[in-house]
Backbone atoms as SQL, in Angstrom:
CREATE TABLE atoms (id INTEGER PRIMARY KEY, chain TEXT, resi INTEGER, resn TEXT, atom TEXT, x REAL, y REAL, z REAL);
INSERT INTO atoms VALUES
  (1, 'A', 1, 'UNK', 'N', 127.887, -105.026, -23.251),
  (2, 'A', 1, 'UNK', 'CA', 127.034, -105.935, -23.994),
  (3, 'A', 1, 'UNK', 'C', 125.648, -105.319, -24.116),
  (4, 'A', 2, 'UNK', 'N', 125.200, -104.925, -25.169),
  (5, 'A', 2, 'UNK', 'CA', 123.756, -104.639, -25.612),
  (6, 'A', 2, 'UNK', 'C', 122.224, -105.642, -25.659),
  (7, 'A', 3, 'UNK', 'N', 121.784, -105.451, -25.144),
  (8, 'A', 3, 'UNK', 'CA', 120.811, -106.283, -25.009),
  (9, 'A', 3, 'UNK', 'C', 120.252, -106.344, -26.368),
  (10, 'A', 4, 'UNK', 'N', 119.058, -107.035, -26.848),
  (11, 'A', 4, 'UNK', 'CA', 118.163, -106.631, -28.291),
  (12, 'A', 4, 'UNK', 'C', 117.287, -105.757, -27.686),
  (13, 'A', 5, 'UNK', 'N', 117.241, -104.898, -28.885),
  (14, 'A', 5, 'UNK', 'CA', 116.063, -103.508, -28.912),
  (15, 'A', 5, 'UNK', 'C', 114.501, -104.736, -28.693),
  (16, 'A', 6, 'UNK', 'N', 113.899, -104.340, -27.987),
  (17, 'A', 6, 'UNK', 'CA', 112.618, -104.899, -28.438),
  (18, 'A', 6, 'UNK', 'C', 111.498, -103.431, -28.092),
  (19, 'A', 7, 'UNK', 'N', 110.470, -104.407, -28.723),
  (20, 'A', 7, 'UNK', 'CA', 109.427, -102.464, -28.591),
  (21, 'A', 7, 'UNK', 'C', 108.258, -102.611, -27.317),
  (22, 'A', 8, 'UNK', 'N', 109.181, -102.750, -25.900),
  (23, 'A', 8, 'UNK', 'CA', 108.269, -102.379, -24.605),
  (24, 'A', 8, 'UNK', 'C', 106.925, -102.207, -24.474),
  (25, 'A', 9, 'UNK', 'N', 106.605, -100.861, -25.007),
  (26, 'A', 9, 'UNK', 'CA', 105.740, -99.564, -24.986),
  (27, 'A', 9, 'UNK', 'C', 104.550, -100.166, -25.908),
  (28, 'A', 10, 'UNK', 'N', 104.610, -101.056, -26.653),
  (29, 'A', 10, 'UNK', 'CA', 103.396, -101.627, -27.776),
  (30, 'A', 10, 'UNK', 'C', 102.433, -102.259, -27.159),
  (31, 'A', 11, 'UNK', 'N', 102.854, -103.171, -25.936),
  (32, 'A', 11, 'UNK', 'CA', 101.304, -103.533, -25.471),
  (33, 'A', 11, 'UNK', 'C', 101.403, -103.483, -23.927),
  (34, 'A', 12, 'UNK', 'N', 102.109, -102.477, -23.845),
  (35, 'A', 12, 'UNK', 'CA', 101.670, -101.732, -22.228),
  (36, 'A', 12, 'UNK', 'C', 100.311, -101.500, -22.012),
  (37, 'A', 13, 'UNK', 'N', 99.924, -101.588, -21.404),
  (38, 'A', 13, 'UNK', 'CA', 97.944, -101.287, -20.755),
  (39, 'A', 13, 'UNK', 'C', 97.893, -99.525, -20.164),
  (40, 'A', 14, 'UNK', 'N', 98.685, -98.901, -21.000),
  (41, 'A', 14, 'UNK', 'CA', 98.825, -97.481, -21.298),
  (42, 'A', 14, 'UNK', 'C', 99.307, -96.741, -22.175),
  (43, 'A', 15, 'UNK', 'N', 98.707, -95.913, -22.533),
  (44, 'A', 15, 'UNK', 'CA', 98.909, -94.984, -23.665),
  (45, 'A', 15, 'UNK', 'C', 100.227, -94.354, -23.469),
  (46, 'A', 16, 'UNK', 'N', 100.959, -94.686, -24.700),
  (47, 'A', 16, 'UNK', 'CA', 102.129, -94.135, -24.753),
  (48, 'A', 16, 'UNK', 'C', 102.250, -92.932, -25.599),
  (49, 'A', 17, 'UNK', 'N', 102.589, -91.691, -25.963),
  (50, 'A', 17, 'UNK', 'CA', 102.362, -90.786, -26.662),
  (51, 'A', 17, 'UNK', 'C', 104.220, -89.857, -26.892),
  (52, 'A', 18, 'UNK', 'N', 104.619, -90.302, -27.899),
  (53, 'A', 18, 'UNK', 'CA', 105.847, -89.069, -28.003),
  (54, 'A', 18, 'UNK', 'C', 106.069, -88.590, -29.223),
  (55, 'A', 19, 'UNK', 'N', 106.321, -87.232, -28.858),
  (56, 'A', 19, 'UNK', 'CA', 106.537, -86.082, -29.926),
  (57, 'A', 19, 'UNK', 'C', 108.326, -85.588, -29.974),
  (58, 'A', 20, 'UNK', 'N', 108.329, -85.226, -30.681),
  (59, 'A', 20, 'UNK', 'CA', 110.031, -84.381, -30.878),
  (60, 'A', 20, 'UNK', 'C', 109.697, -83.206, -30.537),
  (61, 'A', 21, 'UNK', 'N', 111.051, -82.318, -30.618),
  (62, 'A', 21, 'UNK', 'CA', 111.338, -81.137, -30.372),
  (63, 'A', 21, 'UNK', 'C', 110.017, -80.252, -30.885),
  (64, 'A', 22, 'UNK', 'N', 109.730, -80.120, -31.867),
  (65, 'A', 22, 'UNK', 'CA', 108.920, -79.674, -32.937),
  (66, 'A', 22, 'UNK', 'C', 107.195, -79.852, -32.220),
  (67, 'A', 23, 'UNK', 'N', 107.272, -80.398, -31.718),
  (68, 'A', 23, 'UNK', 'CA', 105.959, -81.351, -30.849),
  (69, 'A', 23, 'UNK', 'C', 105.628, -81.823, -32.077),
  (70, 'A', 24, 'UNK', 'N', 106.135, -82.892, -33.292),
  (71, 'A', 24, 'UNK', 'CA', 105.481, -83.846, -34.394),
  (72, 'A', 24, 'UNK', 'C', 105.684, -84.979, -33.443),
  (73, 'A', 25, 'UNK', 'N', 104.148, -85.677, -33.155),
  (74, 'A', 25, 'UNK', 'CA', 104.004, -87.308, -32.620),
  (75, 'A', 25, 'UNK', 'C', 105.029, -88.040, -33.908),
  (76, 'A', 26, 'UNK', 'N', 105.507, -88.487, -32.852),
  (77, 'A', 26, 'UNK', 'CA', 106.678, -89.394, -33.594),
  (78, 'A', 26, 'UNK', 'C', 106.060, -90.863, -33.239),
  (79, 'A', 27, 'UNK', 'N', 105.479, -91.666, -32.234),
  (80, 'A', 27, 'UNK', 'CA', 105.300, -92.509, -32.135),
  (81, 'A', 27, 'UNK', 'C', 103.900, -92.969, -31.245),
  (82, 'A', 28, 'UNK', 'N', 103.427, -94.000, -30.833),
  (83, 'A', 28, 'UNK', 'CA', 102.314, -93.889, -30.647),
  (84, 'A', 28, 'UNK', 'C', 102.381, -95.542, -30.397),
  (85, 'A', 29, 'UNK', 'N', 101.852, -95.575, -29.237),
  (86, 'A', 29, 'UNK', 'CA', 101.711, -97.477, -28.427),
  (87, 'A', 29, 'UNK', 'C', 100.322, -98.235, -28.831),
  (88, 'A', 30, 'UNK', 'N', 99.529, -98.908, -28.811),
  (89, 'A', 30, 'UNK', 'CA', 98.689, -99.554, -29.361),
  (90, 'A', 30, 'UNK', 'C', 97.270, -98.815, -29.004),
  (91, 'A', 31, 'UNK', 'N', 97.651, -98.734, -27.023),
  (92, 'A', 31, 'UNK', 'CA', 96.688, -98.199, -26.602),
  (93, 'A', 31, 'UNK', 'C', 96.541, -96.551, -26.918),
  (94, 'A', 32, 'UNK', 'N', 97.515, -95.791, -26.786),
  (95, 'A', 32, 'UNK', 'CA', 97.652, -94.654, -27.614),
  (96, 'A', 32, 'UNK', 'C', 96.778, -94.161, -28.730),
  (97, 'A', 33, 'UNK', 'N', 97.043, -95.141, -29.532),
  (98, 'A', 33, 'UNK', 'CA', 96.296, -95.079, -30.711),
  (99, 'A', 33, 'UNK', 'C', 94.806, -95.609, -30.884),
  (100, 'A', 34, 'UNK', 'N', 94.683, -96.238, -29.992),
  (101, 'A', 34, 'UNK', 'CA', 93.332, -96.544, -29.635),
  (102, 'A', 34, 'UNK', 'C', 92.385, -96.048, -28.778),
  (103, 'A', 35, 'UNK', 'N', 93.341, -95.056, -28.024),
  (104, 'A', 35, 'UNK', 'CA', 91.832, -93.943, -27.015),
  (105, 'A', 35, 'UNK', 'C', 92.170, -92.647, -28.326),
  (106, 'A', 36, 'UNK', 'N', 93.001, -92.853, -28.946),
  (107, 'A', 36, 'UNK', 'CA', 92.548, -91.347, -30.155),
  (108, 'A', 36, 'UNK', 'C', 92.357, -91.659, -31.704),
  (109, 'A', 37, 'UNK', 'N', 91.566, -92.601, -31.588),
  (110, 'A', 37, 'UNK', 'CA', 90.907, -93.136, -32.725),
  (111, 'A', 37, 'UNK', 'C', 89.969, -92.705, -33.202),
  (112, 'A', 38, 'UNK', 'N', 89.382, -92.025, -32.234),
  (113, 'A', 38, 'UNK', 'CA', 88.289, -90.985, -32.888),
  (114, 'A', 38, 'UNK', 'C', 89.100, -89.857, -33.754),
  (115, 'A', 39, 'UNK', 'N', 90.252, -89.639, -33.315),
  (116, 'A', 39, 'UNK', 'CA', 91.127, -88.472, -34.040),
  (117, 'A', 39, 'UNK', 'C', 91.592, -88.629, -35.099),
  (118, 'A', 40, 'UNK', 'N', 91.879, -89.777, -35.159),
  (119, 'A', 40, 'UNK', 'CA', 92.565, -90.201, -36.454),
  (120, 'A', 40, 'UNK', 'C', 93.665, -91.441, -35.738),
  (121, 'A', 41, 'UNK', 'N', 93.844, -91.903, -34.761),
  (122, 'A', 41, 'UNK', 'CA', 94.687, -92.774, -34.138),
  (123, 'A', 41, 'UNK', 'C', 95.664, -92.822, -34.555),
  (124, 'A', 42, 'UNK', 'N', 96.497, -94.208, -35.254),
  (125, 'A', 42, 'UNK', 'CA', 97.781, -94.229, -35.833),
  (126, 'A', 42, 'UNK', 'C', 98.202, -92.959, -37.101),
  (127, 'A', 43, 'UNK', 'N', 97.406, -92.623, -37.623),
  (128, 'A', 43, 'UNK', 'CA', 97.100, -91.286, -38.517),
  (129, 'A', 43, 'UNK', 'C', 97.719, -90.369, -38.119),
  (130, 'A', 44, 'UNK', 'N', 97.773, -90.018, -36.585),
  (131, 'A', 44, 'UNK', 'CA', 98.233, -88.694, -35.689),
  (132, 'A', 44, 'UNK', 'C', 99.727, -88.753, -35.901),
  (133, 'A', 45, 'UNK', 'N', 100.522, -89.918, -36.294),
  (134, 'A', 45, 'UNK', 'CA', 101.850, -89.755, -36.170),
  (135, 'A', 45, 'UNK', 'C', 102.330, -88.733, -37.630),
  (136, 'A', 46, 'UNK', 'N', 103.161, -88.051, -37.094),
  (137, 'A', 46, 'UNK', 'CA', 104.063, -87.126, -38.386),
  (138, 'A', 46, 'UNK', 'C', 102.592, -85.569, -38.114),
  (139, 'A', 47, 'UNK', 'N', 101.923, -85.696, -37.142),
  (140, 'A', 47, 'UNK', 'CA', 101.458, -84.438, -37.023),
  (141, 'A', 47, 'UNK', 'C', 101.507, -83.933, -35.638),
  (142, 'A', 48, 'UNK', 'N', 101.233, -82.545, -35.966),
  (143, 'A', 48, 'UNK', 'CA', 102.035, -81.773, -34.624),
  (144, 'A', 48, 'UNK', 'C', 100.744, -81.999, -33.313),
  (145, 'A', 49, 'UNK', 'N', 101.648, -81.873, -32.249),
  (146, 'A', 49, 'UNK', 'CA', 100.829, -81.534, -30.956),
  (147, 'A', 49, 'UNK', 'C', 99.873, -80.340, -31.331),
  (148, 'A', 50, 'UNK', 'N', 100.137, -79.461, -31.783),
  (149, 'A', 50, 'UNK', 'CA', 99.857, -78.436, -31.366),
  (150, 'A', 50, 'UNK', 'C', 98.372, -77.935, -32.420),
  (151, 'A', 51, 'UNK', 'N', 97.985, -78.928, -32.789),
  (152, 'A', 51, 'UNK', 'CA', 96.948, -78.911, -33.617),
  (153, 'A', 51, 'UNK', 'C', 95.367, -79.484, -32.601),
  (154, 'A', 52, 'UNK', 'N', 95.834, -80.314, -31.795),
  (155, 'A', 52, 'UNK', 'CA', 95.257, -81.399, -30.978),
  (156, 'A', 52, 'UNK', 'C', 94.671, -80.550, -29.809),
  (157, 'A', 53, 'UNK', 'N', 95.412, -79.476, -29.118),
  (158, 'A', 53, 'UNK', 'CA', 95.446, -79.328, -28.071),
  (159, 'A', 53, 'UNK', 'C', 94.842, -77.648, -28.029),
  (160, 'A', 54, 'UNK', 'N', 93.778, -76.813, -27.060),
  (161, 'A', 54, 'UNK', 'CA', 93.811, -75.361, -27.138),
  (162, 'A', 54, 'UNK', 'C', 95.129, -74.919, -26.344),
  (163, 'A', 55, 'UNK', 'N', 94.612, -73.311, -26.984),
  (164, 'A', 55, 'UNK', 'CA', 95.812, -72.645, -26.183),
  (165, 'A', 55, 'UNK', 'C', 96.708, -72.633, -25.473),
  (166, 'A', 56, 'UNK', 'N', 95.971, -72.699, -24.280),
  (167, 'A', 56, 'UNK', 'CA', 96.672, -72.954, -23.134),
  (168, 'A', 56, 'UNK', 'C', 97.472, -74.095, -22.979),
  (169, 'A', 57, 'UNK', 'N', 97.078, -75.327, -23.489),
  (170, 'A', 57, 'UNK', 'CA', 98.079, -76.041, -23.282),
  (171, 'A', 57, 'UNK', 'C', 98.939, -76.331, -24.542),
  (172, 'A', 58, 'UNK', 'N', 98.721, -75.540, -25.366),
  (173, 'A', 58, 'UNK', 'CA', 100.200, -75.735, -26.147),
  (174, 'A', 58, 'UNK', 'C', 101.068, -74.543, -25.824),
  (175, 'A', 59, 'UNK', 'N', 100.731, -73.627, -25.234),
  (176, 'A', 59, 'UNK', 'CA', 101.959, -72.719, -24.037),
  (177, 'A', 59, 'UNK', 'C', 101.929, -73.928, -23.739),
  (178, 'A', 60, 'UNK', 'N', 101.856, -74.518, -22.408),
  (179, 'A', 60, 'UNK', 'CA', 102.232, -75.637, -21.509),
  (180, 'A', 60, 'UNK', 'C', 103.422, -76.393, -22.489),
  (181, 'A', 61, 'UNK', 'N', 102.899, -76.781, -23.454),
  (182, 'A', 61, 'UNK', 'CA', 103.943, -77.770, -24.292),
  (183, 'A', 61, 'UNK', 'C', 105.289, -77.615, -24.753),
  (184, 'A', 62, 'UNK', 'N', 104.891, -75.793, -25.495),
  (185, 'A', 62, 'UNK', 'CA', 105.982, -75.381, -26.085),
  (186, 'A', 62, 'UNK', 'C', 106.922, -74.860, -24.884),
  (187, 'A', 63, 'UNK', 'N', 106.189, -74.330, -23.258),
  (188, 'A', 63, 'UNK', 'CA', 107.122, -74.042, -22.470),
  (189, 'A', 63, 'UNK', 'C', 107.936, -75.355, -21.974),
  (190, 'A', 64, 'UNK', 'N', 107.075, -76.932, -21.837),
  (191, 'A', 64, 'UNK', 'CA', 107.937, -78.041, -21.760),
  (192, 'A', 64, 'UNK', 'C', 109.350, -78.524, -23.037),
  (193, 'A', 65, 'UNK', 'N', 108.703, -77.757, -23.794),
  (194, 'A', 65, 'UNK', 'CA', 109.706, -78.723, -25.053),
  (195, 'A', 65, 'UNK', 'C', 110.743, -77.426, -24.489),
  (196, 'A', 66, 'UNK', 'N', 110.644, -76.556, -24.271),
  (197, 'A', 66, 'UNK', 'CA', 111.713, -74.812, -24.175),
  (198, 'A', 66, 'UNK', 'C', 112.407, -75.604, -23.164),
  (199, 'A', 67, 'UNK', 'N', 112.166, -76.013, -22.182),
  (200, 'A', 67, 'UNK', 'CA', 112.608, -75.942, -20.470),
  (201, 'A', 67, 'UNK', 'C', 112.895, -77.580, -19.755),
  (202, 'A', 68, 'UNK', 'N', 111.840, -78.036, -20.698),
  (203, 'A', 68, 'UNK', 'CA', 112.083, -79.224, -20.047),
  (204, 'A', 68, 'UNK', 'C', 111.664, -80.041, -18.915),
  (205, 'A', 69, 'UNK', 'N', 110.456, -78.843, -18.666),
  (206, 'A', 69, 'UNK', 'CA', 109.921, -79.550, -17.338),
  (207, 'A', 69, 'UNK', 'C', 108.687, -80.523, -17.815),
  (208, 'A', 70, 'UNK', 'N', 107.908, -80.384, -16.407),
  (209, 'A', 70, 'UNK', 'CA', 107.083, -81.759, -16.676),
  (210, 'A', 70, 'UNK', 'C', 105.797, -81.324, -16.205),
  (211, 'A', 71, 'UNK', 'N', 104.472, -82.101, -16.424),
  (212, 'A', 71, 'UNK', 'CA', 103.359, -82.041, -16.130),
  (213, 'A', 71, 'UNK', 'C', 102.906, -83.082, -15.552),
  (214, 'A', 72, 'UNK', 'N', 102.093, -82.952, -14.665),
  (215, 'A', 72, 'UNK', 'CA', 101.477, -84.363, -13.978),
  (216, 'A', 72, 'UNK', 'C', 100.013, -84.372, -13.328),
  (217, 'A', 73, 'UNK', 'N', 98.987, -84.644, -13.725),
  (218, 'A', 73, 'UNK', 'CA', 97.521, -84.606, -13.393),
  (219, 'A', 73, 'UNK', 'C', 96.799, -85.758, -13.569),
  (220, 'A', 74, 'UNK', 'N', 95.694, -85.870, -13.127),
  (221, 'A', 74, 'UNK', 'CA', 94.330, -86.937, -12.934),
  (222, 'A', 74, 'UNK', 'C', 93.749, -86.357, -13.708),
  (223, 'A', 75, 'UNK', 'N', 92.485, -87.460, -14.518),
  (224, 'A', 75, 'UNK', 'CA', 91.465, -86.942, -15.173),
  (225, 'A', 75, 'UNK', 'C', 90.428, -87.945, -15.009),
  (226, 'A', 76, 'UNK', 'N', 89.278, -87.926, -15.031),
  (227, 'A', 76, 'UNK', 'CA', 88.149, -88.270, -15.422),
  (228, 'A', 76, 'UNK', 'C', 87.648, -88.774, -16.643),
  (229, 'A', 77, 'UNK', 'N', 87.359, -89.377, -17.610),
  (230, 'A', 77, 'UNK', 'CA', 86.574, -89.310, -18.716),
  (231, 'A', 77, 'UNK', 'C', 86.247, -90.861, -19.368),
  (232, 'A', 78, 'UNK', 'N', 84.983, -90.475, -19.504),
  (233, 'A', 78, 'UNK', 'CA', 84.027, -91.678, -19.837),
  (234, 'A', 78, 'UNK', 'C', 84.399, -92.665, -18.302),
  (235, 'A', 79, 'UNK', 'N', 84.039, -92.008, -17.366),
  (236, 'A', 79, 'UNK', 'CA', 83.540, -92.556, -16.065),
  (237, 'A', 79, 'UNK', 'C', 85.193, -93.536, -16.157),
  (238, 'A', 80, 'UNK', 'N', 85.702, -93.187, -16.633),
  (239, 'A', 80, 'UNK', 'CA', 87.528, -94.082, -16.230),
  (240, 'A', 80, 'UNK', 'C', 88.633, -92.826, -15.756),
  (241, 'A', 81, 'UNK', 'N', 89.233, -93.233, -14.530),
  (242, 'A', 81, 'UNK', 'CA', 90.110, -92.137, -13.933),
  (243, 'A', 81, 'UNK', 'C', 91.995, -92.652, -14.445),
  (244, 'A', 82, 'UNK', 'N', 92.498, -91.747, -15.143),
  (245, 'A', 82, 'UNK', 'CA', 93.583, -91.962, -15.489),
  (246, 'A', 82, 'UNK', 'C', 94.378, -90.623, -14.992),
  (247, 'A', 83, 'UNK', 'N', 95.835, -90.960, -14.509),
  (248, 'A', 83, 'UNK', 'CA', 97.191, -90.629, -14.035),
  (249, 'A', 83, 'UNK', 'C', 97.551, -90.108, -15.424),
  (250, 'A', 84, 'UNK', 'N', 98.241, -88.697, -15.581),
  (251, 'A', 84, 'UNK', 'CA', 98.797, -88.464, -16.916),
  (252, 'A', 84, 'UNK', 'C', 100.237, -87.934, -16.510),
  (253, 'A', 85, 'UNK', 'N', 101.149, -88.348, -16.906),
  (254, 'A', 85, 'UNK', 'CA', 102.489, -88.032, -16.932),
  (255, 'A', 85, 'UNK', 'C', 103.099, -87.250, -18.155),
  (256, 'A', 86, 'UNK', 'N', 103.266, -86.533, -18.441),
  (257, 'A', 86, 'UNK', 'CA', 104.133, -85.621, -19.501),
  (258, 'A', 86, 'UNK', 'C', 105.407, -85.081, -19.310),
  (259, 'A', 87, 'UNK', 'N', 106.351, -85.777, -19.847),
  (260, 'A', 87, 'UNK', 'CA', 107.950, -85.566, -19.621),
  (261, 'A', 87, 'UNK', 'C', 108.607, -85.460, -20.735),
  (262, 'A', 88, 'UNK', 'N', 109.618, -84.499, -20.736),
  (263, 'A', 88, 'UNK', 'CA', 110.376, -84.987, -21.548),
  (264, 'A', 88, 'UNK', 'C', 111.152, -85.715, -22.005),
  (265, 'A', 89, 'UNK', 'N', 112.155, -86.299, -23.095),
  (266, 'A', 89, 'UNK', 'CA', 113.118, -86.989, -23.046),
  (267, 'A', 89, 'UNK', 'C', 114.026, -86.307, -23.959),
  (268, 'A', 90, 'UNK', 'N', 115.664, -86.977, -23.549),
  (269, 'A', 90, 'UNK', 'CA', 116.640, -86.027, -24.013),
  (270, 'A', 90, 'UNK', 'C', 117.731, -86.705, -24.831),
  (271, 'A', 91, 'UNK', 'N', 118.100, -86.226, -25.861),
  (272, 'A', 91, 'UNK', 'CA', 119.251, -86.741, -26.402),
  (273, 'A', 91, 'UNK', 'C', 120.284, -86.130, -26.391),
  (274, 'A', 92, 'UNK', 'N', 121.648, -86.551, -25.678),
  (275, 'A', 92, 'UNK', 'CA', 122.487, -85.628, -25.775),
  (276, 'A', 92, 'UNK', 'C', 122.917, -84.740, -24.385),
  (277, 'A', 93, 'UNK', 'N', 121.612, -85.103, -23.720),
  (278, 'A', 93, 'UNK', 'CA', 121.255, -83.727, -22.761),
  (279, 'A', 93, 'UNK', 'C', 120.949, -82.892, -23.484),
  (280, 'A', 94, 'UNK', 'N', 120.164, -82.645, -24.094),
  (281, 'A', 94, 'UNK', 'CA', 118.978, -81.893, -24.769),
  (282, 'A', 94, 'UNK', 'C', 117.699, -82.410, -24.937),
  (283, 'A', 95, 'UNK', 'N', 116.687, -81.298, -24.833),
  (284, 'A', 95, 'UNK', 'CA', 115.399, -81.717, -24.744),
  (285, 'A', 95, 'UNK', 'C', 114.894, -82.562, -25.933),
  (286, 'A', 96, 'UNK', 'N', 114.875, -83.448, -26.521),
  (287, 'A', 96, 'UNK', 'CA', 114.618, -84.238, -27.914),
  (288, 'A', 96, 'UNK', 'C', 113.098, -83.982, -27.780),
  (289, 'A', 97, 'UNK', 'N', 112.005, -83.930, -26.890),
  (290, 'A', 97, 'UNK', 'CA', 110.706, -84.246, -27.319),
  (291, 'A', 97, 'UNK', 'C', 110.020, -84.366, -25.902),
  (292, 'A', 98, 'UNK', 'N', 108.739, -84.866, -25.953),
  (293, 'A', 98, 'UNK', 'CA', 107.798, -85.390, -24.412),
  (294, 'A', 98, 'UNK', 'C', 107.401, -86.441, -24.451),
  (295, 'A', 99, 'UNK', 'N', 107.637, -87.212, -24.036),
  (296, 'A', 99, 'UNK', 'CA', 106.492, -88.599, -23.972),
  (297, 'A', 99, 'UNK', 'C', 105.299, -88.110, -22.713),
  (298, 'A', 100, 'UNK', 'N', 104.260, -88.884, -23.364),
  (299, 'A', 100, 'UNK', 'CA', 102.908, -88.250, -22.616),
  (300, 'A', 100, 'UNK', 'C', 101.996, -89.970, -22.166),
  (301, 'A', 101, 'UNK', 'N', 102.396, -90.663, -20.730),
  (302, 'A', 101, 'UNK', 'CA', 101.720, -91.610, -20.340),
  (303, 'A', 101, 'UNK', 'C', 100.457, -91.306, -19.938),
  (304, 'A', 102, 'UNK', 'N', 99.671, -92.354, -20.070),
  (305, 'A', 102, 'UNK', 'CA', 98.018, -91.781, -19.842),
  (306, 'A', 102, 'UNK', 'C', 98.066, -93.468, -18.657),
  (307, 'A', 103, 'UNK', 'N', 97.929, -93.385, -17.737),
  (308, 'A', 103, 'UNK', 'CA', 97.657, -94.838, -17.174),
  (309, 'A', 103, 'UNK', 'C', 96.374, -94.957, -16.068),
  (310, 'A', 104, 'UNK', 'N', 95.581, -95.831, -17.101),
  (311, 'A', 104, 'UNK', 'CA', 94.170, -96.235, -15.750),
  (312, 'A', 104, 'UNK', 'C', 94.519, -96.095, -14.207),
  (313, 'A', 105, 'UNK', 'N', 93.794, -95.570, -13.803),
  (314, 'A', 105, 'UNK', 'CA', 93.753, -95.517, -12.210),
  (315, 'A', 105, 'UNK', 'C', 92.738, -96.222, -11.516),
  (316, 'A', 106, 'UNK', 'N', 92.572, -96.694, -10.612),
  (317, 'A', 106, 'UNK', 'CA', 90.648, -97.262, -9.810),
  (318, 'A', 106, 'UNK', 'C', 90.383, -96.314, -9.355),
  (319, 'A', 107, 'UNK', 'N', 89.714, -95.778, -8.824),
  (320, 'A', 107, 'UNK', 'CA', 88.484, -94.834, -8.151),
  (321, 'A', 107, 'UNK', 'C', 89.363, -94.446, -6.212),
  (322, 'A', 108, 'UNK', 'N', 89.522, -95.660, -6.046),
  (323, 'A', 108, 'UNK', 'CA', 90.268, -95.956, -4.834),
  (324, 'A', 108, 'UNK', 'C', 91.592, -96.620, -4.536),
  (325, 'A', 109, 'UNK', 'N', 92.496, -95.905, -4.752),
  (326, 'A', 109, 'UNK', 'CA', 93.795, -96.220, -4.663),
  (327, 'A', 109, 'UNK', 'C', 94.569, -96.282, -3.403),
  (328, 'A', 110, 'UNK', 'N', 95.100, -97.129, -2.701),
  (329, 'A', 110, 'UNK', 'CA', 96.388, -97.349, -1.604),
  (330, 'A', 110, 'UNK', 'C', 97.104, -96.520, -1.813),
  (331, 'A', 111, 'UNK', 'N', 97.538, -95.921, -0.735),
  (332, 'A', 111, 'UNK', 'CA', 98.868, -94.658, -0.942),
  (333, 'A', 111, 'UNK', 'C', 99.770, -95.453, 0.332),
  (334, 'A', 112, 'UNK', 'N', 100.840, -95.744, 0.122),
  (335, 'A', 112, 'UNK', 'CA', 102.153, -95.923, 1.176),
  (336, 'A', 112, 'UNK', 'C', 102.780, -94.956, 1.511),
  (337, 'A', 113, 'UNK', 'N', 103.484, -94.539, 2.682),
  (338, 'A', 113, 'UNK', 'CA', 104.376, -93.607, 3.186),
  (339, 'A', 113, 'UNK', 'C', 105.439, -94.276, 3.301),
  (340, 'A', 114, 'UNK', 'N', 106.619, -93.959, 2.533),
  (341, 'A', 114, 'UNK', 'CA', 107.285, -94.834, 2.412),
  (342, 'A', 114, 'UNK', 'C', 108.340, -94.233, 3.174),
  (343, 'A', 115, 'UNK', 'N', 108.001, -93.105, 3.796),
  (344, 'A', 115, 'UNK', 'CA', 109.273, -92.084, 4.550),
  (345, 'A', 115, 'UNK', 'C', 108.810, -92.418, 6.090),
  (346, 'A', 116, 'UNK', 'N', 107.944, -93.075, 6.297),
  (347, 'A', 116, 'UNK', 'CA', 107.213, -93.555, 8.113),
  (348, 'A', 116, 'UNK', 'C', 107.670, -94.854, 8.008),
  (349, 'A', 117, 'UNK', 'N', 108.213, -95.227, 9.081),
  (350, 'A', 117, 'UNK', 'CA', 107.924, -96.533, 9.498),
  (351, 'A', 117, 'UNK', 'C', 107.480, -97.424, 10.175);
């Protein structure tokens, strides 16, 4: 039994970002489109990663879209600390593309050990 499609990712309180094989942004979440609004926001869809980004990290990209691995870092900017996740996703078992989460962090975060007890 199939559930209904509904669209999750639209008013998540994080930037949702995915590209295809090709790195063309295929789609783009509300907030997404609203921390790259200076760029052109909803505009960015049907254009490539690799326009957006220097050098170095479009190696990074094109070696993720090749391989399939993943990226994962903190950032800073405009005094707000965000978690960035970059993964791929697969159709088929094949690499189809990356989705790229951007999610607010606080300054001071709880960490659990969830392997101590």
């Amino acid at each position: 039994m199939n559930a209904p499609a509904f669209d999750w990712a639209e008013e998540l309180p994080a930037a949702v970002t995915v590209c295809d094989a090709q790195g063309i942004i295929v789609s783009m979440n509300a907030a997404a489109r609203a921390v790259f609004a200076a760029d052109g926001g909803g505009a960015l869809i049907g254009q490539s990663l690799y326009g957006c980004h220097p050098a170095q990290a479009n190696a990074q990209i094109a070696e993720m879209l090749a391989r399939g691995g993943s990226n994962h870092y903190t950032i800073q900017k405009r005094g707000r600390r965000k978690i960035i996740h970059q993964m791929p996703w697969y159709r088929g078992g094949i690499v189809a593309g990356l989705v790229e989460i951007s999610v607010p962090i606080p300054q001071e975060m709880a960490h659990f050990d969830r392997d101590t007890k």
